[in-house]
N, C-alpha and C positions, 0 to 999 in steps of 0.2 A: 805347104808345110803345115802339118798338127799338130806338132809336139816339141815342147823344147824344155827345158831345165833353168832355173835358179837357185842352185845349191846355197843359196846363203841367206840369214835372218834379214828382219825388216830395219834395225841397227845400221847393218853393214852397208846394207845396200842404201842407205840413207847418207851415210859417211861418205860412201863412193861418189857419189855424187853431189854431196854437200846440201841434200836438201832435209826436210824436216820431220822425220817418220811418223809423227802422230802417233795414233795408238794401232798403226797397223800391225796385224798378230801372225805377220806372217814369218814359216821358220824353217824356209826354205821344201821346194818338192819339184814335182815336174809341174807341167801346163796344157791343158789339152781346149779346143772350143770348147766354153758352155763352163769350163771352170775360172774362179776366183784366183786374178794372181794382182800383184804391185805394180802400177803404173807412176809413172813422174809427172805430173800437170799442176799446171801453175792455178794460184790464189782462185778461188773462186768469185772474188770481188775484182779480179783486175790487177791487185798487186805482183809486185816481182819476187814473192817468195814464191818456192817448188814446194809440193807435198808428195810426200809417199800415200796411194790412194789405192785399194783395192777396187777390181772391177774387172767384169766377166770377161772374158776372152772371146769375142766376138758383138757385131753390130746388129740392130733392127734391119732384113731384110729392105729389099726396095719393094716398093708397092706390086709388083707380079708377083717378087719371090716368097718363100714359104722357108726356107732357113737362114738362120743368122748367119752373117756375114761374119771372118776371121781373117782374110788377106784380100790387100786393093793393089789390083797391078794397074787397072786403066783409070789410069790421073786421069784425063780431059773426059770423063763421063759425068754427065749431069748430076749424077747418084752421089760423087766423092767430092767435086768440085766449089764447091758450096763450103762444106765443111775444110778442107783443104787451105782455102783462102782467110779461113781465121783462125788466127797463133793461138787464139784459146786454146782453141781447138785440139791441137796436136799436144802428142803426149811423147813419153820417150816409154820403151817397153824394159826393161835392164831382164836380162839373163843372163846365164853362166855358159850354155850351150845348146845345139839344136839338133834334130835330128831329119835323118833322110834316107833315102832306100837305093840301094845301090845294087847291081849288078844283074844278069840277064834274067828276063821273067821265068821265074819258077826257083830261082837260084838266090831270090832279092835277100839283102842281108842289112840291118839296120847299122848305119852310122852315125858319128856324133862328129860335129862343128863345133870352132871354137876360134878363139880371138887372141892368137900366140902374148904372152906376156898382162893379158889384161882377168883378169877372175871376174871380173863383171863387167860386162857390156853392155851397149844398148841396142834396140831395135825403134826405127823410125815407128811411129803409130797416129793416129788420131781417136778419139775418144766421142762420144756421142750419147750424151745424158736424156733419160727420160723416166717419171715416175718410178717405175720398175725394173728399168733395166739398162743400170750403169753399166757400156759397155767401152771394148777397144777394138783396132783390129790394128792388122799389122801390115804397114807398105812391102812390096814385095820388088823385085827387079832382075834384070837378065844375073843369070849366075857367071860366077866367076872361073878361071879356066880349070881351078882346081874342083869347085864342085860339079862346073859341066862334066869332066871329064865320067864322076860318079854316077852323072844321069838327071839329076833333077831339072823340070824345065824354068825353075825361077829360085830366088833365095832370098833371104829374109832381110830388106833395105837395114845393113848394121852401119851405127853413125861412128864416125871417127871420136873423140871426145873433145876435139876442139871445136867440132859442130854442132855439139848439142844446143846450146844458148842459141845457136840460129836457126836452129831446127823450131825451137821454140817463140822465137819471137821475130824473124821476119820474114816482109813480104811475098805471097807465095812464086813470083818470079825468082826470088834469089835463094828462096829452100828449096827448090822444085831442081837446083844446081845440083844438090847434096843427092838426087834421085838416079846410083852410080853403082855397080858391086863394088863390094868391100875388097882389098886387095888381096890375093891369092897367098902370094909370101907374107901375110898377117895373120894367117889361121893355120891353122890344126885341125886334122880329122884323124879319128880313131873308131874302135871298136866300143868303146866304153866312155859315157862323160869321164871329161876329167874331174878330177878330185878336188 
């Protein structure tokens, strides 16, 4: 997945989730690697406020690779697992909708995902600060039967909302539970983000 949507200001998406937007200038667009979107991570001291935080859409490679990293399907790899195991760590990614490509090659036709009854969601993530390059990427997982059915071979780990708080702060045996597709009769797929 490269592409997905947050049709809504840094306000709203702040409200949604009850955390504290700072002076994020975001006013809503799409998201692609290598761009600038709103992530949810906690205090940088340790405390239990959330902040709304701009930051690149993708990780620092591993030491072979040569591009940035933007989705982690293998949990038990030395690479993620490190980071993984601390709730700083992880961040929640909030969107509105995502996209995917559907139907036989030569014929592929863009679709959009979505979260029936929710305008804002979130995507599991973890985050990874350095100098220059505050970045996220995005957990990924076997798809669900409605997106298999469209083709894709993974989908974007979406958290329930009562998961969030756990997602963010415990131990990586008991968020590593949360690593599930999103239910099929909970989304929506169309032609066009929804509105």
């Amino acid at each position: 997945m490269n592409l997905y949507r947050l049709d809504a200001p840094a306000r709203a998406i702040a409200a949604t989730f009850g955390v504290d937007a700072g002076d994020d200038p975001w006013a809503g667009d799409y998201v692609t690697p290598g761009r600038p979107a709103p992530v949810i991570a906690p205090d940088n001291r340790g405390g239990p406020r959330r902040y709304l935080r701009p930051k690149l859409w993708g990780v620092p490679p591993p030491p072979q690779g040569t591009q940035p990293v933007a989705t982690v399907r293998n949990l038990s790899s030395p690479f993620w697992i490190g980071t993984l195991r601390h709730p700083e760590l992880r961040c929640l990614i909030p969107a509105t909708s995502f996209a995917l490509w559907s139907g036989p090659a030569g014929a592929r036709r863009q679709r959009w995902a979505s979260v029936s009854g929710r305008s804002i969601f979130a995507f599991a993530g973890i985050q990874r600060q350095n100098d220059d390059w505050p970045g996220f990427a995005m957990l990924t997982t076997d798809p669900n039967g409605l997106l298999e059915r469209l083709g894709p071979g993974a989908m974007p780990l979406i958290l329930h909302a009562e998961d969030h708080e756990r997602w963010l702060t415990a131990e990586w045996r008991d968020a590593a539970q949360l690593v599930t597709p999103f239910p099929s009769h909970l989304m929506a797929v169309g032609d066009r983000p929804p509105i």
